[in-house]
C-alpha positions as CSV (number, residue, x, y, z in Angstrom):
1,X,0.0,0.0,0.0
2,X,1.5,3.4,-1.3
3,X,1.2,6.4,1.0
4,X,-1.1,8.0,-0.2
5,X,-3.3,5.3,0.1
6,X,-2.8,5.0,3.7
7,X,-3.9,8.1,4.3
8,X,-6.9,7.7,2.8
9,X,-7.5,4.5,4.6
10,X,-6.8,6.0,7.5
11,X,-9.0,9.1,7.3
12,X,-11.8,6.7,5.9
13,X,-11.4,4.8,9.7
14,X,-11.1,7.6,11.5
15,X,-14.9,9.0,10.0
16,X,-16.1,5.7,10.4
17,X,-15.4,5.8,14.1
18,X,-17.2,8.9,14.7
19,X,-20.2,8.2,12.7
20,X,-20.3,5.1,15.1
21,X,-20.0,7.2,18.1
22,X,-22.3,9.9,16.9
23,X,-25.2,7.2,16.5
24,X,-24.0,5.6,20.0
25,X,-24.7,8.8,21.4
26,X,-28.0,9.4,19.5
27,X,-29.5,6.0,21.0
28,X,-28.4,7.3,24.4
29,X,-30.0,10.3,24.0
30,X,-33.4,9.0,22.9
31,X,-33.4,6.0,25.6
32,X,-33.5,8.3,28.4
33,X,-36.8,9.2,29.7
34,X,-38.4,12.7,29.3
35,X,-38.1,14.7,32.2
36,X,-41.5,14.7,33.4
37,X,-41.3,10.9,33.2
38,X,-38.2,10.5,35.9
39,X,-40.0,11.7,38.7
40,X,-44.0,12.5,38.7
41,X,-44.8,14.4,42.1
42,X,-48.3,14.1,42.9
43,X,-50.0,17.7,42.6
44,X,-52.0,19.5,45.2
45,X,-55.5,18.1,44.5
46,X,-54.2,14.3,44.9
47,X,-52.5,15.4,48.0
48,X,-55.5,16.6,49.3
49,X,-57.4,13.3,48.1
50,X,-54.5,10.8,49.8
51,X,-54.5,13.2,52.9
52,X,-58.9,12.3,53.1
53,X,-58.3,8.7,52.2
54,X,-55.9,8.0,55.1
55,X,-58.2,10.4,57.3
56,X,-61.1,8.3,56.5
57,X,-59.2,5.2,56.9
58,X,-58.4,5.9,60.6
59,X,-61.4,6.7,61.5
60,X,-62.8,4.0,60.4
61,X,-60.6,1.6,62.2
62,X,-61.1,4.2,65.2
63,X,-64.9,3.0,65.4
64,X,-63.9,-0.6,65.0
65,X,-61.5,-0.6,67.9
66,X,-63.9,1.6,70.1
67,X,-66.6,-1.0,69.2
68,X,-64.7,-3.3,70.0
69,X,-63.8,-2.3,73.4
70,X,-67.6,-1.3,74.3
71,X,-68.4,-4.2,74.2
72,X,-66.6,-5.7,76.7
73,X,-67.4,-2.8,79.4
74,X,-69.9,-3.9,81.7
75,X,-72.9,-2.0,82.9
76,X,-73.0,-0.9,86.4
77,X,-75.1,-2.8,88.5
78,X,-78.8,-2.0,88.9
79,X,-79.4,-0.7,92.2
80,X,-81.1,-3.0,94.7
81,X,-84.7,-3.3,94.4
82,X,-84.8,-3.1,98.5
83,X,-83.7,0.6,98.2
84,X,-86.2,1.7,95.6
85,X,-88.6,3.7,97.1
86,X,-92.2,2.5,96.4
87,X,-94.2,5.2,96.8
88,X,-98.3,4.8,95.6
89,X,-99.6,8.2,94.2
90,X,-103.5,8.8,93.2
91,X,-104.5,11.3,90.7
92,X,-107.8,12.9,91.5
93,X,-108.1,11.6,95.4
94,X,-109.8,13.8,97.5
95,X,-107.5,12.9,100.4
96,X,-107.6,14.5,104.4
97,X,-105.3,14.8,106.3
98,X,-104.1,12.4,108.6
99,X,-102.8,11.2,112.0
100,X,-99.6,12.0,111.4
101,X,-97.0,10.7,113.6
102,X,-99.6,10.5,116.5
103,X,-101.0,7.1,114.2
104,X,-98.0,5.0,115.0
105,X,-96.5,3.3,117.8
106,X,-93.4,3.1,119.3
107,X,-91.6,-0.7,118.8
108,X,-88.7,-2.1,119.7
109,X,-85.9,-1.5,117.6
110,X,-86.0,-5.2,115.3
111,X,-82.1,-7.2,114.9
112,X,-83.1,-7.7,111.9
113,X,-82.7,-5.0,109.6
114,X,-80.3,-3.7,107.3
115,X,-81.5,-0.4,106.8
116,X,-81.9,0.5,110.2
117,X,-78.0,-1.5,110.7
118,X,-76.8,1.3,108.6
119,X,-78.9,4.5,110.4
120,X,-77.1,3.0,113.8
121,X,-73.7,2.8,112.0
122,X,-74.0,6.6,111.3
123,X,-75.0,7.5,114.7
124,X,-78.7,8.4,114.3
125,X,-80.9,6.8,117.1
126,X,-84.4,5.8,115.9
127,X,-87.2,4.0,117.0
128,X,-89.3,1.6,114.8
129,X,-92.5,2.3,114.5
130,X,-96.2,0.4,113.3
131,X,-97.1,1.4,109.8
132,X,-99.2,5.0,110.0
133,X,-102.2,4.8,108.6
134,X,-104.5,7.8,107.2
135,X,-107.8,8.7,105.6
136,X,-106.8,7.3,102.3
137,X,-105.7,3.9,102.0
138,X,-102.7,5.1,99.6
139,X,-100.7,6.5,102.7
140,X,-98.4,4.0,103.7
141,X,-95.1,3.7,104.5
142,X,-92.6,0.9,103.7
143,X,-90.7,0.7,106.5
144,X,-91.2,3.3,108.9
145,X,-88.7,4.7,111.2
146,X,-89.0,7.7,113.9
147,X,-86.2,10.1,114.2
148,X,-84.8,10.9,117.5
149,X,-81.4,11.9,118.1
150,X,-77.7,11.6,115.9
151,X,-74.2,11.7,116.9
152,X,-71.7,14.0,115.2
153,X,-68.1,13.6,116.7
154,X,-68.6,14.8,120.1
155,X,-72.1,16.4,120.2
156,X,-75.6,15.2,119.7
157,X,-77.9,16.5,117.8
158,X,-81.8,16.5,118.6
159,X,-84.8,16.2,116.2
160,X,-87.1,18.2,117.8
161,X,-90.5,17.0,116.2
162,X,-89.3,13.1,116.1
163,X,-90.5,13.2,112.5
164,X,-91.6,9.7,111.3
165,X,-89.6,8.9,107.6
166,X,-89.1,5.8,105.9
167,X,-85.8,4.4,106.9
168,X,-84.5,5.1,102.9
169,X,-85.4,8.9,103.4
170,X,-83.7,8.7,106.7
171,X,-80.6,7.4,105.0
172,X,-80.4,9.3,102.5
173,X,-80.7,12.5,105.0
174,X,-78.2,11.7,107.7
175,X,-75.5,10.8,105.0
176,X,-76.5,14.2,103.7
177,X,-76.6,15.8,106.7
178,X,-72.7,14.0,107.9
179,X,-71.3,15.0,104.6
180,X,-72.4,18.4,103.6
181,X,-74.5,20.4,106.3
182,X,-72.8,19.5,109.8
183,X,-69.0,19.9,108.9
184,X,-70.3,23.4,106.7
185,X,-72.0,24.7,109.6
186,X,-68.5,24.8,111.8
187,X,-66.9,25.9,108.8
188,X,-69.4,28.6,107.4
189,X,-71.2,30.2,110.5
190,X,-68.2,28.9,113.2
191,X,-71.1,27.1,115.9
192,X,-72.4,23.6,115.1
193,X,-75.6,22.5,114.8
194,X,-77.6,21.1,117.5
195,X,-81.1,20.7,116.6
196,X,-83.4,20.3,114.0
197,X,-87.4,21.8,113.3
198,X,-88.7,19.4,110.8
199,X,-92.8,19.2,111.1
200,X,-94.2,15.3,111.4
201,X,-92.3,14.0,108.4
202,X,-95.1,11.5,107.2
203,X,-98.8,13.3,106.6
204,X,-101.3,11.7,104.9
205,X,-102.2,14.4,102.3
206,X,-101.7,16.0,98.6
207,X,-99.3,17.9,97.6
208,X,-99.2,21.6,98.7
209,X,-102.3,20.3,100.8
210,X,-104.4,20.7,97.7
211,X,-107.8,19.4,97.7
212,X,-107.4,16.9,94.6
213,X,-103.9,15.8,93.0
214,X,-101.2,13.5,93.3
215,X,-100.4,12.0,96.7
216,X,-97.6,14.0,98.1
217,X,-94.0,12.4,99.0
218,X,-94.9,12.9,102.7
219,X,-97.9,10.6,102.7
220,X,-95.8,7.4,101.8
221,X,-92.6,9.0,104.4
222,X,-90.0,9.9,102.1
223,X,-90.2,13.8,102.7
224,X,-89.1,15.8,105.2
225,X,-89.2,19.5,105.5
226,X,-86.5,21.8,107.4
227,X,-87.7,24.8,108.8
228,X,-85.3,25.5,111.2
229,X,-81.9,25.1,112.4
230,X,-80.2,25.5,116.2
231,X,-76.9,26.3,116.7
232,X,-74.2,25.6,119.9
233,X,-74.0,29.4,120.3
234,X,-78.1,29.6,120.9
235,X,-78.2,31.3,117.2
236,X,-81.0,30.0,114.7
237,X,-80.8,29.9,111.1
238,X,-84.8,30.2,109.9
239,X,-85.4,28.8,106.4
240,X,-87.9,31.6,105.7
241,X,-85.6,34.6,106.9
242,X,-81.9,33.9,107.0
243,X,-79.6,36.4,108.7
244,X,-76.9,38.0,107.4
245,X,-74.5,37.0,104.3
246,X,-73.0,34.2,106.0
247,X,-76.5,32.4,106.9
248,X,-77.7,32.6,103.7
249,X,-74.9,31.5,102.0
250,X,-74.7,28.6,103.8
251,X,-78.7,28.2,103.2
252,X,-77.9,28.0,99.3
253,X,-75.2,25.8,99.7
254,X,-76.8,23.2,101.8
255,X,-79.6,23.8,98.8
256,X,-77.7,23.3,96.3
257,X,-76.0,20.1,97.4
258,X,-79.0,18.4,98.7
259,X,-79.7,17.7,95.1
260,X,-76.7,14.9,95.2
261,X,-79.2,12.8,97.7
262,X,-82.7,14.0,97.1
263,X,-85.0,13.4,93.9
264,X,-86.6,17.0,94.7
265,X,-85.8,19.8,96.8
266,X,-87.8,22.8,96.9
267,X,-88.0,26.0,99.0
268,X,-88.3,29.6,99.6
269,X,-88.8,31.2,95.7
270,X,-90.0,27.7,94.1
271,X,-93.9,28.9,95.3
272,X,-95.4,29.9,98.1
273,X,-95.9,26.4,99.6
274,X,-92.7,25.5,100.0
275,X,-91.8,30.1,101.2
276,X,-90.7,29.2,104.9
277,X,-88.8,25.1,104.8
278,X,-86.3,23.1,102.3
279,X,-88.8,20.3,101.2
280,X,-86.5,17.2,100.4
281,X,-87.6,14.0,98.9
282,X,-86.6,10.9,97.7
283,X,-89.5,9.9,95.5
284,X,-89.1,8.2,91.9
285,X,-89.1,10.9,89.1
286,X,-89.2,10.4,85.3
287,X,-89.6,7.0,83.5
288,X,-86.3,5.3,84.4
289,X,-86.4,7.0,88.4
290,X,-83.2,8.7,88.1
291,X,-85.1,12.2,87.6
292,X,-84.4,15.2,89.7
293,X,-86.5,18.4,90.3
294,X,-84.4,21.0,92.2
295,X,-85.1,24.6,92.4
């Protein structure tokens, strides 16, 4: 081979080669993906869309779990039928009134009784008396208990009418009375209380002594009214007619919280039956009996 031709060989290798690599570089080029094919983010609509679907997935399984759970979590217990009061009540009974506490008798306190077990273990002193009877045949009382007396730490208090109740009234009072009335009195007005003006408790009658009407609380014993209140220091708080600020706050206090013990409590401003006493009673209100009236 001359050398001329070598050259030419040469040359004609040399554009070979870079025609090769051109087309190399060509396939490269087209093999890669577009941009907008490398990485696709998700705009702000799907965002929004993912953000409801994982939203609405949780709460979802949310319910399921809380389902779940509810359904093992038992009910409390219903409350004995022994300390349901059972009070009768007429509608339209033209009904007089009544004996009062001077209808019953005076028993011997009975061994037998877990109500009255319970009055002792709180310190109230009661005496059992016969069933009071009245004009109308709808007065009765369950299980009828006279109150007398009730130790408080060192001091005795005195019930100064010996108001007949029935004994679930009368536990449902002295816990109220222990808890709330008898440690605010030495706190509040600085002289404890030492006796109580109450009326007969159990009175065969309607309510607010009407005529006709529904049987009042008191003719089945599970009222009482409060009129009055004695103190250590020979002061006296009167329901009607409190004296001075600290009196009548503690008035709207012990107000107040008997509604934590008593299905209605009513007094001075509710009407004028109820202008001069706290009326407190533990009869059934509203269809399941866990109604409350307090004003």
């Amino acid at each position: 081979m001359s050398g001329n031709q070598s050259q030419r060989w040469m040359r004609a290798t040399q554009v070979r080669k870079i025609k090769a690599g051109d087309n190399l570089l060509s396939m490269s080029v087209a093999s890669r993906p577009k941009d907008r094919d490398v990485v696709r983010l998700p705009g702000k609509d799907e965002r929004q869309y993912n953000l409801i679907i994982h939203i609405v997935i949780y709460i979802f399984a949310c319910f399921l779990t809380h389902s779940a759970i509810a359904q093992n979590v038992p009910f409390p217990p219903n409350r004995p039928a022994n300390l349901l009061p059972t009070a009768p009540s007429q509608v339209g009974a033209v009904v007089k009134p009544g004996n009062g506490p001077n209808a019953a008798t005076d028993l011997p306190l009975p061994n037998n009784s877990e109500c009255l077990s319970k009055l002792a273990s709180l310190g109230l002193t009661t005496a059992v008396v016969s069933k009071p009877v009245g004009d109308n045949i709808a007065c009765q009382v369950s299980d009828p208990v006279r109150l007398l007396t009730m130790q408080y730490r060192d001091r005795m208090l005195n019930f100064r009418d010996r108001p007949i109740l029935d004994c679930r009234a009368a536990h449902a009072l002295v816990q109220w009375l222990r808890e709330v009335v008898l440690p605010l009195a030495e706190i509040k007005l600085g002289s404890p209380v030492t006796t109580f003006e109450t009326g007969p408790g159990f009175e065969c009658r309607n309510r607010n002594r009407a005529a006709t009407g529904k049987l009042s609380a008191h003719a089945t014993g599970l009222a009482l009214d409060i009129a009055r209140i004695g103190f250590a220091d020979k002061t006296t708080l009167v329901v009607e007619k409190p004296e001075g600020e600290a009196q009548k706050q503690f008035l709207e206090t012990m107000r107040r919280s008997a509604c934590g013990w008593f299905t209605t409590v009513l007094g001075p401003g509710s009407d004028a039956a109820h202008s001069d006493h706290l009326h407190l009673d533990v009869e059934l209100r509203g269809s399941g009996g866990t109604g409350r009236y307090c004003q």
